[in-house]
C-alpha positions, 0 to 999 in steps of 0.5 A, spaced: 939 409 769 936 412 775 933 420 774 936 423 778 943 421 774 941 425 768 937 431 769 934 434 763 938 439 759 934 445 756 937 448 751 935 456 749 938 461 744 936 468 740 935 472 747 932 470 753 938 469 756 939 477 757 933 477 760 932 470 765 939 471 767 943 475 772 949 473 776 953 471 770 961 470 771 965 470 763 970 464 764 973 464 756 971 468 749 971 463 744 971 465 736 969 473 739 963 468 743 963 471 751 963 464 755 958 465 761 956 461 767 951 463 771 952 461 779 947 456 778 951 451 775 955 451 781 948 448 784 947 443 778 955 441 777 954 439 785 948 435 785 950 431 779 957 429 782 953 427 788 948 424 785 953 420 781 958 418 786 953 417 793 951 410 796 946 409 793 948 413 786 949 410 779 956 409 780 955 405 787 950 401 784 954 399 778 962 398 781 965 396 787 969 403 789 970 407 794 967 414 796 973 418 795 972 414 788 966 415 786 965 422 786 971 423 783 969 419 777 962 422 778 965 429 778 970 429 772 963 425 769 958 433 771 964 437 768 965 433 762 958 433 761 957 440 761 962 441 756 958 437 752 953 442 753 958 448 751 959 444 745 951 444 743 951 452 744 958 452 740 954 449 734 949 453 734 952 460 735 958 457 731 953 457 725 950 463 726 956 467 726 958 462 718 949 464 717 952 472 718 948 473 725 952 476 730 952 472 737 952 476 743 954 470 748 953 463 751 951 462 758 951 456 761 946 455 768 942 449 771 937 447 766 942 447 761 945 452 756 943 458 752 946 462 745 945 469 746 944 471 739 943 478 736 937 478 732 932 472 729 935 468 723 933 471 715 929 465 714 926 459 715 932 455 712 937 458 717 932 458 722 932 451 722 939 449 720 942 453 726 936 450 730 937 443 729 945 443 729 945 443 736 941 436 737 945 433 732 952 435 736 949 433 742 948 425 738 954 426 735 958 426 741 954 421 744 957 417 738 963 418 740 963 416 747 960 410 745 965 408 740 969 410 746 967 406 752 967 400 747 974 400 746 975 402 754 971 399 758 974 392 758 981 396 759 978 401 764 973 401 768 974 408 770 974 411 762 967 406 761 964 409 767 965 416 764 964 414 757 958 410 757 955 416 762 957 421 757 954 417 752 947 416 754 947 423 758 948 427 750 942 421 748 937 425 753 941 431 752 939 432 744 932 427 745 931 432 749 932 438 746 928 435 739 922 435 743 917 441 741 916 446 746 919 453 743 924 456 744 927 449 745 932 446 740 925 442 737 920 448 738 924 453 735 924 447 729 917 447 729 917 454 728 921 454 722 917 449 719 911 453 720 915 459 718 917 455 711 910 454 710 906 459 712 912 465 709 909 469 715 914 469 722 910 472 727 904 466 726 908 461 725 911 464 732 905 464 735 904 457 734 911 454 737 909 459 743 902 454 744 906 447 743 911 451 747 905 452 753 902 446 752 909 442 752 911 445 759 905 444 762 906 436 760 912 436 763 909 439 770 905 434 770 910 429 768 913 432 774 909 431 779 906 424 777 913 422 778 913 425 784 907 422 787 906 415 784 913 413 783 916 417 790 922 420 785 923 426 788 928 429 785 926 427 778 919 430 779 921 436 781 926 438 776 921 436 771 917 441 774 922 447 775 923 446 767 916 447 765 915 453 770 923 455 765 919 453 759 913 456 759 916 463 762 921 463 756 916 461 751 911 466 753 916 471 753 920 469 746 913 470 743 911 477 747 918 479 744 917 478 737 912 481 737 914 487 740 920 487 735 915 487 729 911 493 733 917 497 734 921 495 727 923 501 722 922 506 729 927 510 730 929 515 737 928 521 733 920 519 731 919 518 738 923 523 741 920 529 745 922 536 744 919 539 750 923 538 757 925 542 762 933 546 761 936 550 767 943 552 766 948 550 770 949 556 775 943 554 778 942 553 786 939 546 787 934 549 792 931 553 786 931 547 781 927 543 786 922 549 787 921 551 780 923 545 776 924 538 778 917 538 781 913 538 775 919 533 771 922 526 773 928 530 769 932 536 768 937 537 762 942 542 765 944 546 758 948 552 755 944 554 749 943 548 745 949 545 749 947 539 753 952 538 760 949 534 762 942 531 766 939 532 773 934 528 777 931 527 784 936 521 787 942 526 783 939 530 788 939 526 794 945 524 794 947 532 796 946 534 805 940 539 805 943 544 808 947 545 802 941 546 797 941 554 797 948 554 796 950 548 791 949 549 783 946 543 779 952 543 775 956 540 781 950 535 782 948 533 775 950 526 772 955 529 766 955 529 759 960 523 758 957 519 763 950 519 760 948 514 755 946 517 749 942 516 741 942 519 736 935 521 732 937 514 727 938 509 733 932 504 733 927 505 738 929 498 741 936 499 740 934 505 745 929 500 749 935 496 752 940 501 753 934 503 758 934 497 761 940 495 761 942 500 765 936 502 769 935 509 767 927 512 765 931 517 758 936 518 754 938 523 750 937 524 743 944 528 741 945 530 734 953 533 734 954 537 741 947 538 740 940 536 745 935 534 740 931 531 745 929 525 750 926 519 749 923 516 755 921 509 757 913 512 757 914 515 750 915 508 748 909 504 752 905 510 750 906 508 743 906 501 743 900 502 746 897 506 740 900 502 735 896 495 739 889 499 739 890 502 732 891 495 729 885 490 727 884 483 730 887 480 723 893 486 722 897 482 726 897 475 723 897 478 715 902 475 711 909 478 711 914 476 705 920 476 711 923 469 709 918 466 704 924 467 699 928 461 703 924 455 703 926 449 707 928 445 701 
């Protein structure tokens, strides 16, 4: 079959989603799961119909049909596809969830297809079961369209077409999926491996990072052999492109972990500081700017311990100079409701996201009605920092017990 007819299907889960993705549309909630696809599956679901049903296609090559035909079979055989894609990511959140780790949502984008889960397996066990289903439904389906396509293909031309593509593309799809390049299907396997043996989570994440790395740059390579030795361009760069995707993802997965562990047990109220600047909500802008705002890239507009809300330089831009002398902080602040707020027991990464999320510097740290005070995103690199400079080369690597109560066996 030719490559361009089956591209490679890259299959993540845990979070890299939430950070590579952005321009999701939700099509479904399947079992609580958000269904999201990003608006490159539009691209790939294009180039798959076409590369299916064009002149010189897979199924041009394989069957006397018309255009119109051809692509019509070639698209119902790209969407059918992709729904072995979102039953590969079913698999995988479907027994997270039965495992008790929450799943936030699955996207499906031009490589493939990602579970959005809300924290790491427990253990090894979990880690390499939740890792290994995805695969196996992948060869599961490829069965069944198998089965299918023998007892169709002599009957129906159409159906076989379909099936048999179906059958061989879930093969790719789940061999795929088994090779070692963390966060893949067979690197996050790996890791579990590691993690059983080791009883040590971040060094057996490391490591699956490495394999990751160095798998990525093999199928750079692959790529671009393809590429000049074969003349397959389209194959050659998609390899590519997944290798740039891998190892990006790997990189950041390990980079991620690693700064869970840094952050764990931290909590807003330990890093929060107490000192900032207050003005009441009666104040000119104009006073602010010149006794206040210069010296902070926030001020929290308060009555006593109440907080009303919080003001910044782009609050203040919004507003006509002309009006500065005359027009209070109260009416320009972003108030109170608006806010995204923690309480002093939110962990620090819990704090972390809402600040990326929403692309904010600060939140306040309330306790009732009361300001207790910020946590800022300086305040956490400054203490990710002296947490990395305080720690000795081999601190990172010392065993950790997390997980080593569940074996593989």
């Amino acid at each position: 079959m030719p490559t361009r007819a089956v591209p490679a299907s890259a299959d993540t889960y845990h979070g890299q989603a939430e950070e590579i993705l952005d321009g999701n549309i939700r099509v479904a909630r399947i079992a609580g799961i958000d269904l999201l696809i990003h608006w490159s599956w539009f691209l790939i679901f294009g180039f798959l119909t076409y590369s299916l049903g064009a002149d010189d296609g897979l199924y041009a090559e394989m069957f006397d049909w018309a255009a119109r035909e051809r692509y019509l079979i070639g698209a119902i055989s790209a969407f059918l596809f992709f729904a072995s894609v979102i039953a590969h990511e079913l698999s995988h959140s479907l027994l997270a969830l039965r495992l008790g780790i929450p799943v936030k949502s699955i996207t499906i984008f031009i490589f493939g297809g990602v579970s959005a889960l809300e924290r790491e397996p427990d253990n090894a066990r979990h880690e390499f079961w939740i890792a290994f289903v995805g695969p196996g439904m992948s060869f599961l389906l490829a069965a069944v369209f198998g089965v299918l396509w023998f007892l169709f293909a002599g009957t129906s031309t159409h159906i076989g077409a379909i099936t048999g593509y179906l059958s061989l593309i879930n093969v790719a799809t789940g061999a795929f999926n088994l090779v070692p390049g963390y966060p893949l299907d067979g690197g996050r396997v790996l890791r579990s491996i590691l993690w059983g043996l080791k009883r040590n989570l971040l060094v057996a994440t490391r490591i699956a990072a490495r394999v990751g790395t160095l798998t990525a740059y093999l199928l750079m390579a692959a790529g671009i052999f393809m590429f000049f030795s074969f003349g397959n361009i389209i194959g050659g760069i998609w390899l590519i492109f997944i290798g740039f995707f891998l190892k990006n993802a790997s990189e950041t997965s390990y980079e991620q972990l690693l700064l869970d562990q840094t952050l764990k047990g931290v909590t807003a109220g330990s890093l929060m500081n107490r000192t900032y600047e207050s003005v009441p909500p009666d104040m000119a802008l104009q006073e602010l700017i010149d006794k206040h705002l210069f010296r902070t890239r926030f001020v929290a507009v308060m009555v006593e311990t109440n907080l009303l809300g919080v003001i910044t330089a782009s609050d203040i831009k919004e507003v006509p100079q002309t009006e500065w002398e005359t027009r209070s902080v109260y009416r320009t602040m972003t108030p109170r409701e608006k806010l995204h707020v923690v309480q002093p027991t939110t962990p620090i990464t819990e704090a972390l996201q809402i600040m990326a999320e929403h692309d904010i510097h600060q939140v306040p740290v309330i306790a009732t009605y009361d300001l207790l005070g910020f946590v800022t995103r300086g305040d956490v690199l400054r203490f990710i920092e002296f947490r990395a400079n305080l720690r000795p080369p081999a601190q990172g690597e010392r065993e950790q017990e997390r997980g080593a109560e569940a074996p593989l066996s």
